[in-house]
PLY file of the C-alpha trace (Angstrom):
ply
format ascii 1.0
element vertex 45
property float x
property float y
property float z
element edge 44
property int vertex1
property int vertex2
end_header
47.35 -47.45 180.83
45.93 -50.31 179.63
45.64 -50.82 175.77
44.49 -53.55 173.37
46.14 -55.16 170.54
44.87 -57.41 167.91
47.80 -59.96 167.02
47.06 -62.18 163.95
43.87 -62.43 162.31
41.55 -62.98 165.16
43.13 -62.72 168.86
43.11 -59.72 170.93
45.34 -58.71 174.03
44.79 -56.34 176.75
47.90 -55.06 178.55
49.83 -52.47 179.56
51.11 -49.79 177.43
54.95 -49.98 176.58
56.03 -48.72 173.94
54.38 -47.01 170.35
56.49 -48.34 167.58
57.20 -46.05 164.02
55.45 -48.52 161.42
52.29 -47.67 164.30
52.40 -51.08 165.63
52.22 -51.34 169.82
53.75 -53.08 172.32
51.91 -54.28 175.55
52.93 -56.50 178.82
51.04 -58.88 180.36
52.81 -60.41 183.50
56.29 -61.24 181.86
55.68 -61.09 178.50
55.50 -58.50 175.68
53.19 -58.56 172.64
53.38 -56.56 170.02
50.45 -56.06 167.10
48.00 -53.32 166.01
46.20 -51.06 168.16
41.78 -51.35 168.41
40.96 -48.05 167.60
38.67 -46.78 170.25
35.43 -46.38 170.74
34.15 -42.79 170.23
31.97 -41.19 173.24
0 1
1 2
2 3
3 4
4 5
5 6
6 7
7 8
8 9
9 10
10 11
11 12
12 13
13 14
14 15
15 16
16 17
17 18
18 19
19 20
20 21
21 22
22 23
23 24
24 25
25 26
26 27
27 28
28 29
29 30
30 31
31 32
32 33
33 34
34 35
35 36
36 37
37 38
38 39
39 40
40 41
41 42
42 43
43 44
């Protein structure tokens, strides 16, 4: 599932969904790499 993650102040990533960390931070790949930051909350239909 694909999820995005704002990391720093001002830049987003969108990867896949790894892993959902206790302090609510999540982690995300994209290719070889992991990122780790705060979810976006989602938009509400």
């Amino acid at each position: 599932m694909l999820r995005t993650i704002t990391v720093g102040s001002c830049v987003s990533v969108q990867g896949t969904f790894e892993a959902q960390h206790d302090d609510g931070r999540v982690t995300v790949r994209v290719d070889d790499r992991l990122y780790v930051g705060r979810p976006v909350p989602r938009k509400a239909d």
